[in-house]
Every structure is written in C-alpha cells, then in structure tokens.
C-alpha positions as semicolon CSV with decimal commas, in nm:
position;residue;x (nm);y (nm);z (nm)
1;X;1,696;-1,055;0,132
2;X;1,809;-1,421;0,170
3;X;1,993;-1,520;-0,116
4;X;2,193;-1,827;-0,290
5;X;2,504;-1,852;-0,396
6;X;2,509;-2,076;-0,758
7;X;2,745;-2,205;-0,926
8;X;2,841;-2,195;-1,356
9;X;3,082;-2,393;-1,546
10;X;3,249;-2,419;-1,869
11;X;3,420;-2,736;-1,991
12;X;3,634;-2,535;-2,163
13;X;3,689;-2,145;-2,197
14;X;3,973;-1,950;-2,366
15;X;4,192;-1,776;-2,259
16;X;4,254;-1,476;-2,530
17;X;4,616;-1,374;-2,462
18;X;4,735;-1,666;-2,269
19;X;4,606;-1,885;-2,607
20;X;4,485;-2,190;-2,358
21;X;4,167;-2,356;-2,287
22;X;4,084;-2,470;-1,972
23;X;3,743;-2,588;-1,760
24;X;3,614;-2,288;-1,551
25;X;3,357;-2,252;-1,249
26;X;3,269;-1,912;-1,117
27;X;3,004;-1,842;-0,874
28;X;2,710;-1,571;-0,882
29;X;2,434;-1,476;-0,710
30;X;2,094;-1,347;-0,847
31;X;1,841;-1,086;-0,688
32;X;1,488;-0,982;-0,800
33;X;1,318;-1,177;-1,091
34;X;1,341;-1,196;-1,485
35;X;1,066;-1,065;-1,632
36;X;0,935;-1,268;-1,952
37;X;1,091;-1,043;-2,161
38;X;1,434;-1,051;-1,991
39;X;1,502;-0,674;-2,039
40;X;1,556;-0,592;-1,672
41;X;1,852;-0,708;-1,593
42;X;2,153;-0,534;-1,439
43;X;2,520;-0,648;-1,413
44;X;2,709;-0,561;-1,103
45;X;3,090;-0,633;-1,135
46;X;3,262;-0,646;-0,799
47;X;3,582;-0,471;-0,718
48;X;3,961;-0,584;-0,664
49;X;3,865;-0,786;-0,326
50;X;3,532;-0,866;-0,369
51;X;3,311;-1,141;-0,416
52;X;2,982;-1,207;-0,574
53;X;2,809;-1,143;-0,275
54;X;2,675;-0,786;-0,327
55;X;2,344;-0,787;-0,134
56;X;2,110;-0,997;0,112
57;X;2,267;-1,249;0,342
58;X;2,274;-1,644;0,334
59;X;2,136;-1,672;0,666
60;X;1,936;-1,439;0,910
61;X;2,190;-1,507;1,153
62;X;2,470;-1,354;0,909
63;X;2,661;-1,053;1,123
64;X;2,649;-0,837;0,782
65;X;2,477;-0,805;0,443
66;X;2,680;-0,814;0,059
67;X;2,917;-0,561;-0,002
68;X;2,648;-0,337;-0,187
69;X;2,358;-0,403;0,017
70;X;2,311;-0,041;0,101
71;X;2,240;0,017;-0,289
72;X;2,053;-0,344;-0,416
73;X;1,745;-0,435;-0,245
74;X;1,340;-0,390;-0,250
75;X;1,265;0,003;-0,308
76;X;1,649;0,099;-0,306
77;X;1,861;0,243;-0,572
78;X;1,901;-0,057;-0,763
79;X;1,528;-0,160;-0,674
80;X;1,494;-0,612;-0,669
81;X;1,134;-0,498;-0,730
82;X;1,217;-0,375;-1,084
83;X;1,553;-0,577;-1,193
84;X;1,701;-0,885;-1,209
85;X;2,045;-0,815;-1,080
86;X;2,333;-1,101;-1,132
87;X;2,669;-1,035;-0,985
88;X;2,955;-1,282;-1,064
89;X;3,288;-1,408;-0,898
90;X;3,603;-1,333;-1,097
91;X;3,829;-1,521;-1,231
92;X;4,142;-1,592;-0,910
93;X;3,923;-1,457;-0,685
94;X;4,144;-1,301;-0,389
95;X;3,908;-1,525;-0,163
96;X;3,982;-1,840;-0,282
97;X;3,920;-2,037;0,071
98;X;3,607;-1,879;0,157
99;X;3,338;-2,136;0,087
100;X;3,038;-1,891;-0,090
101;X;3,315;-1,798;-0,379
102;X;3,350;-2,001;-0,647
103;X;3,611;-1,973;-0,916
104;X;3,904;-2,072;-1,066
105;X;4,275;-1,980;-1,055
106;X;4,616;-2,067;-0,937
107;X;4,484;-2,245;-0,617
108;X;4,210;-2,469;-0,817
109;X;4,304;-2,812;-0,915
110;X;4,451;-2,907;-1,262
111;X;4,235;-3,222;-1,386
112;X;4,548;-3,309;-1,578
113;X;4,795;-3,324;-1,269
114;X;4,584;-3,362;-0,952
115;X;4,736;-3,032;-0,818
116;X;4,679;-2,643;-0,809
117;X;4,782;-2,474;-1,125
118;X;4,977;-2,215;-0,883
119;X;5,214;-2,043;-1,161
120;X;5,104;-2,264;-1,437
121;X;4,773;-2,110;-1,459
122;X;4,728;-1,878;-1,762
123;X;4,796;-1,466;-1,727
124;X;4,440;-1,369;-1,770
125;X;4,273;-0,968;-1,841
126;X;3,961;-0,852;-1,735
127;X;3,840;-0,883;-2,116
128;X;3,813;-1,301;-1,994
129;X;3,675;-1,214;-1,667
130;X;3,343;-1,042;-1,842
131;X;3,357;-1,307;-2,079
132;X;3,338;-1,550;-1,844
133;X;2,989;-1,321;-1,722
134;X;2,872;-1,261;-2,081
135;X;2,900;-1,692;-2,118
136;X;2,649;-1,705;-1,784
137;X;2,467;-1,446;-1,906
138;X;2,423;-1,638;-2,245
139;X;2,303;-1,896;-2,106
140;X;2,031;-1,766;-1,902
141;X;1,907;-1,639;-2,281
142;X;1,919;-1,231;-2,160
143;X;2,015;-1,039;-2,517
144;X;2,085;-0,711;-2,328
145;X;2,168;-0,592;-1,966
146;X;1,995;-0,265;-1,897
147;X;2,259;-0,147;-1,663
148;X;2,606;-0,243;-1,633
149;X;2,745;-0,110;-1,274
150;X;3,051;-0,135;-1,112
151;X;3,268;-0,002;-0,877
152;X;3,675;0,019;-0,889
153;X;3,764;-0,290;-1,055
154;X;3,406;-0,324;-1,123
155;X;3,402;-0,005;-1,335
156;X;3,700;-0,086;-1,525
157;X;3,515;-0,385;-1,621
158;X;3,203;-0,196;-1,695
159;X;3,364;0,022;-1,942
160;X;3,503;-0,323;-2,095
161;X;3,134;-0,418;-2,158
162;X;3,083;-0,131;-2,333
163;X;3,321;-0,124;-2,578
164;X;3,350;-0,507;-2,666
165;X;2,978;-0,589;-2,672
166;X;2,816;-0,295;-2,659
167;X;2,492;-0,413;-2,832
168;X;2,451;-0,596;-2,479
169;X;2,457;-0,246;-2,314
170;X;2,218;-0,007;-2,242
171;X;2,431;0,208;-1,958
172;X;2,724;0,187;-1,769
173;X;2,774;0,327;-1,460
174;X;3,147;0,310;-1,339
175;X;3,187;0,460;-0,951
176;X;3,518;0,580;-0,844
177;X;3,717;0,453;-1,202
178;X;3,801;0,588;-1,539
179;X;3,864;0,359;-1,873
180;X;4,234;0,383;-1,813
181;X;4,500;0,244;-1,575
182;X;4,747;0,568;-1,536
183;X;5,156;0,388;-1,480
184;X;5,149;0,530;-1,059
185;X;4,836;0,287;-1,052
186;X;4,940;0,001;-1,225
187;X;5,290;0,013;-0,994
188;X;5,059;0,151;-0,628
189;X;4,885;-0,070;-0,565
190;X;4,891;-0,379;-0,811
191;X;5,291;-0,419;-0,908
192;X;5,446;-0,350;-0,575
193;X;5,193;-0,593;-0,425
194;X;5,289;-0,868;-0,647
195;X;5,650;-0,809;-0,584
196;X;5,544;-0,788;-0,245
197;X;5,427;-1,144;-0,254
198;X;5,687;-1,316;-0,466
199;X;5,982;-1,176;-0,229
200;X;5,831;-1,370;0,117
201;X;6,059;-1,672;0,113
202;X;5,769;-1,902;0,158
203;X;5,626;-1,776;-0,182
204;X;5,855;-2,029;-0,341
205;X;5,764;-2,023;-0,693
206;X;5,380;-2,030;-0,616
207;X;5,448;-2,351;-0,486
208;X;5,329;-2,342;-0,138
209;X;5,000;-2,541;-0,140
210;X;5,104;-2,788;0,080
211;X;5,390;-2,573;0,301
212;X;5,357;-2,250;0,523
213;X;5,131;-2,006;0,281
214;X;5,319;-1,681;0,217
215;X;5,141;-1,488;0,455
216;X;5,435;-1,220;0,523
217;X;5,401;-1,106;0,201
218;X;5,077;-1,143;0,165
219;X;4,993;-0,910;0,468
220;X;5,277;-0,628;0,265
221;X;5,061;-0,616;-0,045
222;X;4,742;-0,561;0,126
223;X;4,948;-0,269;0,342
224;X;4,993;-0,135;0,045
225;X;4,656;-0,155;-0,119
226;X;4,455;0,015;0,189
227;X;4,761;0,296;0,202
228;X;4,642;0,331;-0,171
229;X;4,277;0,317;-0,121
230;X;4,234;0,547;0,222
231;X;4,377;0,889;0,194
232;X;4,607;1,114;0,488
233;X;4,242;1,241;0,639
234;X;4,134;0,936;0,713
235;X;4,418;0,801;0,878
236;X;4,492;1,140;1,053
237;X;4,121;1,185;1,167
238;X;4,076;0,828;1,330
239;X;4,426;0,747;1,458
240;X;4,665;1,049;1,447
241;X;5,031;0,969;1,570
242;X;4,922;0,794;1,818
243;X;5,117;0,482;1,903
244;X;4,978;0,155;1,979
245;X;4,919;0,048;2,375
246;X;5,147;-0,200;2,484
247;X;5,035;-0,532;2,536
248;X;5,172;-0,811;2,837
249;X;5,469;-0,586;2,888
250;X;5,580;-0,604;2,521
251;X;5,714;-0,308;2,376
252;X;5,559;-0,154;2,096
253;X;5,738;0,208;2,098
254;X;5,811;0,284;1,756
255;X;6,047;0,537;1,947
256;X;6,245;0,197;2,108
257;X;6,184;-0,062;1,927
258;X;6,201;-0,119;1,498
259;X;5,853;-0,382;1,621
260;X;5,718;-0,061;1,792
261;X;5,407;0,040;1,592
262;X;5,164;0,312;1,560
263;X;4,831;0,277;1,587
264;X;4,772;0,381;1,229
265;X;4,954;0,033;1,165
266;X;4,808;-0,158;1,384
267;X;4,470;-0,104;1,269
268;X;4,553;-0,206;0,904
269;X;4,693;-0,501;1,006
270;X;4,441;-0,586;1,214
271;X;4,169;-0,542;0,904
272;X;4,390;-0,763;0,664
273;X;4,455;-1,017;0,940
274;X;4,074;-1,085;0,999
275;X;4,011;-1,174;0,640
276;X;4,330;-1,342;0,550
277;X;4,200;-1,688;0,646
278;X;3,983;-1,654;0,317
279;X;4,285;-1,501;0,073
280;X;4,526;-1,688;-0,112
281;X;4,863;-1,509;-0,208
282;X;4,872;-1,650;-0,573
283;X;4,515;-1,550;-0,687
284;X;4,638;-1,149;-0,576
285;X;4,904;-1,191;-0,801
286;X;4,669;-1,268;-1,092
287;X;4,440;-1,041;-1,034
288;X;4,624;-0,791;-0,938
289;X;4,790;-0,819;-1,295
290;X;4,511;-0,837;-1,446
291;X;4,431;-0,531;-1,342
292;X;4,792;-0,371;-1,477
293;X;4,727;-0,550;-1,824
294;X;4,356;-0,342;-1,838
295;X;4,387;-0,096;-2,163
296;X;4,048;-0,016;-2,355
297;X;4,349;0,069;-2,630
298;X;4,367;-0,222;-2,902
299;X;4,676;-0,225;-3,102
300;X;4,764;0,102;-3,247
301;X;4,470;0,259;-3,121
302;X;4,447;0,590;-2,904
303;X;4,261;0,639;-2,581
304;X;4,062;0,899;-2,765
305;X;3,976;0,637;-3,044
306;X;3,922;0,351;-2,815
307;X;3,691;0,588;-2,615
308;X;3,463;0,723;-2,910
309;X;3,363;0,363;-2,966
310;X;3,121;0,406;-2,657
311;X;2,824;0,531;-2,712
312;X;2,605;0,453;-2,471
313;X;2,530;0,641;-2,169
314;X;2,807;0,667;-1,914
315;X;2,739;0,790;-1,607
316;X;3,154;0,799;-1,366
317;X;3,106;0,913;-0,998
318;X;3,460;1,050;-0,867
319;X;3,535;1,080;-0,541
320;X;3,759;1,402;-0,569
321;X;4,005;1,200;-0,238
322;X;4,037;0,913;-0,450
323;X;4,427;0,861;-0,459
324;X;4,424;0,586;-0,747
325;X;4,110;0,735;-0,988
326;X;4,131;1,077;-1,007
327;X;3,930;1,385;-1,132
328;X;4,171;1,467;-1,380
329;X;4,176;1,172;-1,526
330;X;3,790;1,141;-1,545
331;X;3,789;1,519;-1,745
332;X;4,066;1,381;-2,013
333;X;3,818;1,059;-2,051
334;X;3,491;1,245;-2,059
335;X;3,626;1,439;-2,374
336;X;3,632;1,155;-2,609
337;X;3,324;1,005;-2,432
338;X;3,000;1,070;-2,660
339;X;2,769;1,059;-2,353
340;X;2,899;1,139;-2,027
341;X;2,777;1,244;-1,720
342;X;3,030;1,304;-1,466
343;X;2,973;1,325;-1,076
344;X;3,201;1,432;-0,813
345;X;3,143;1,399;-0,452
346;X;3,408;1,434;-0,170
347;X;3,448;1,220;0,112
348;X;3,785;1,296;0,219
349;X;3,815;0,932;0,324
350;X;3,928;0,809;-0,066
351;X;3,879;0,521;-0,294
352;X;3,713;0,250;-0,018
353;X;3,413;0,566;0,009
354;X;3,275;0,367;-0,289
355;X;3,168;0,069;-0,067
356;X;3,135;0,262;0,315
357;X;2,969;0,562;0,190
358;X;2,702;0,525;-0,067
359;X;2,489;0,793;0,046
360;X;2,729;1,043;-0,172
361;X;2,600;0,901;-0,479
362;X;2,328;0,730;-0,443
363;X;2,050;0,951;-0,544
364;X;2,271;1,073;-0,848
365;X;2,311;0,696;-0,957
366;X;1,935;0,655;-0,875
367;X;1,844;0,953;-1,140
368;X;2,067;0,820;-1,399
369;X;1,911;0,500;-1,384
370;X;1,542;0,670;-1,413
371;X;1,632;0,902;-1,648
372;X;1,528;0,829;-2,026
C-alpha cells in the first residue's frame, strides 16, 4: 500500500491533570475505506517509540513498510479490504524531527513566546493522548470503532478506550500489556530513563534547543529500554560474550580498557544511534511519564473495580519472555475482566516479539476478530 500521512488540529485541547489548554496537531494515517455506515473502523495505537506509520510505505522506493505492516494490509489479519484502519501520532512523540510525525510537545513552538515549550509544556497521561484520537475520530463522524488494537503502549491505551468510552468500543485487543503499570515497570524502563536524560549536562533544564542536544543521555535511556524490552536469550543467542573487533588500532577490550565493549553493547548502540537523528530527549521524558502516570484506578477505586467496568471483549496476547508485561500479571487482570481471552505464545526473544514476530499471534488475533 502507498499511503499519506495527514495532519489534525485543535485550536485548543485540555489538558485534564495539567488543567491547561493549548493548540494541538497530531498526525495519522488512514488505510482501507469507510463504508457508508462507518462501522468498520479499527483503531491501532502505536507503542512507546512509534509513530503513526503502521502499514504501507510513502514511496515505492521506501527500504521498509509501517511498523505493523506484517498484520494491516489487503487479505491480512487486519484485512484494508474490510476496515477502515486510522492510526494516530501521540502526543511528544519520541520522533519529533522526523518529518512524517506530526505532534506536539516540549520541542513544538509556543505561539505565545516564539520558542519550544521544552519543560513548560504540560505533564500529560495517556487518558489525553486517546482523547486527542477520540477528537479525530469525532470529527470524521465514526460513533463506534469495531476494534481497538494495540501493542505495548498501544495496549495500555486500548484498555483506556475501554473503560472511558466504552460505548465507542466493540473489542480491544491489547498484545504484550495488561491494564496496569506494576512499580519495577514504571522505574525499568520509563523512570531511570528520564533520570537518565536529565543527568547529561547538556540536558540543562530542557533548555537545549538551540545548544548541543543531550544526546549522552539520551543514548543511556534507550540502553535501558532495549535491556528492558529483549530478554538474556536473545542477547546470549546472537552475540554471546563476545567482544567487539577492534577498529584502526583502537582498543576496545573490555578486559583493558573501561571504553572496551562487548559486542552485546555495541549492537545496541548501534540500533539507537541510527534512529537518534529523528528523537528528541525532552519528548522521552514526557512520554515516558506518561506512561508511569497510566492507572485504569480512579480515586479510591481498586484494580478489581476499575477492571469490572469493561465489558467488552478483551482479547491480551502475552509473550511468556516478556520482561516488563508478564503472565502473572495478565492472570490477576483476567479475574476481574468480564470477557477475557488470554493468549500466550513464547518467543524467548521478549517484549520487541510484538513488532518482529507477528506470526505467534497472528492467526489467534485473526479468530478473535472473526469470531461473533
């Protein structure tokens, strides 16, 4: 599929818990048609460093296809011929400088001071990032998504959908999360890569816009969101102990030198590094606490109670290597789910088998979605 990135704005959209009102602009991207009755239309909601771009390319010529691809298409899982599938940019998207995302955050403009918000822009939850969705989705005049899919961050906000306007909802499917944000998750990976950030000397406040970026730091917190996401097989299966070759006579013995690396390192730095001309340090920090703030739990409210209020059909895939989302936290929240379906695969390789390795779940996801 070739497909267009688009752009939606608000002139002015609150901000629940921050209490402020600002002009938004996120971008999405559409696939398949809207029927006349609008009642084929599935949400996807992209995860922690994702983008809007979930299928198809922009050009032939593009060296790889959206995130999801493997899943959204003509004939597969989430079959273009059948649904009308919008997926949406969050709010501080991670990728601020890559020109097909659209959004706003720390690095966007204030109209009232001619310069980025940086730490002036308001604490947001994942409540206003599907809000921001459910305004797009307003406007296009859809009443009710048949699906609402998601995975990681993506599920989390899935589950949101469900319980705040769940007469928009039909099902939710929510791969490799559960409804709740245990403390080890909220601290690995989210908090330590925020304090990651804010401890590089060129952080400066969030005030960096127009100085050397943070990119120290920056590099830290992503360390220590793919040490979260991949699991000891898949680093011990692909690169072992071995150490990293040495290049034009440096040295890079770990045994010699405190610079010396393995290859284990190497290789994650070498992932981050290709992407990190698209990232901006103060949009992880949002979004990364927006992701610690995420509690289905009003005030004085259990998970139990908070989880009863869904009712529609749930359908959680688990990888059973997934470090951060684990099985026995999908058992406690199928209990006080009313309809839950539960699916475990095993890749071994952990929570990033969500995006790499579809084929696990695809024809359980595919039967959910078919069955009545």
């Amino acid at each position: 599929m070739i497909v267009e990135k688009k752009k939606f704005s608000l002139d002015s959209f609150y901000f629940e818990k921050a209490d402020r009102k600002l002009p938004v602009t996120i971008g999405y991207e559409t696939y398949g048609t809207l029927n006349e009755a609008k009642d084929n239309v599935v949400l996807i909601c992209h995860f922690f460093t994702g983008t809007s771009h979930a299928a198809g390319k922009y050009n032939e010529s593009d060296a790889l296809p959206g995130w999801w691809d493997s899943l959204i298409g003509p004939d597969k899982v989430i079959d273009t011929k059948r649904y009308f599938v919008i997926c949406c940019d969050s709010l501080s998207n991670i990728n601020f400088n890559n020109p097909f995302v659209h959004t706003t955050g720390p690095a966007t403009i204030n109209p009232e001071t001619g310069k980025p918000y940086a730490m002036d822009f308001p604490i947001f939850t994942l409540k206003d990032v599907i809000r921001t969705q459910k305004a797009l989705i307003d406007s296009m005049g859809i009443e009710r998504l048949k699906y609402v899919i998601g995975p990681s961050m993506g599920g989390l906000q899935a589950f949101m959908w469900a319980k705040y306007f769940p007469e928009m909802v039909g099902k939710l499917i929510s791969v490799v999360a559960t409804p709740m944000v245990r403390p080890s998750c909220l601290m690995v990976p989210n908090q330590l890569g925020i304090e990651a950030i804010m401890l590089d000397k060129n952080w400066n406040q969030g005030d960096y816009y127009d100085k050397e970026p943070p990119n120290a730091g920056l590099l830290l917190a992503f360390k220590i969101l793919l040490t979260a996401t991949r699991t000891d097989n898949w680093s011990h299966s692909n690169f072992g102990r071995r150490l990293l070759e040495p290049e034009g006579g440096a040295s890079t013995n770990p045994f010699t030198s405190f610079t010396g690396k393995f290859l284990v390192e190497n290789e994650i730095e070498k992932t981050v590094i290709a992407r990190m001309q698209f990232f901006d340090a103060n949009s992880y920090i949002y979004i990364a606490k927006a992701n610690t703030l995420f509690d289905l739990c009003e005030e004085n409210e259990t998970l139990d109670q908070a989880l009863s209020q869904i009712k529609q059909p749930v359908q959680m895939i688990i990888d059973e290597s997934d470090l951060m989302f684990t099985s026995e936290q999908a058992e406690e929240a199928r209990k006080s789910l009313a309809n839950c379906e539960l699916v475990y695969y095993n890749s071994k390789n952990g929570h990033l088998s969500c995006l790499y390795e579809t084929d696990y779940f695809a024809k359980s996801m595919q039967n959910f979605m078919n069955r009545n």
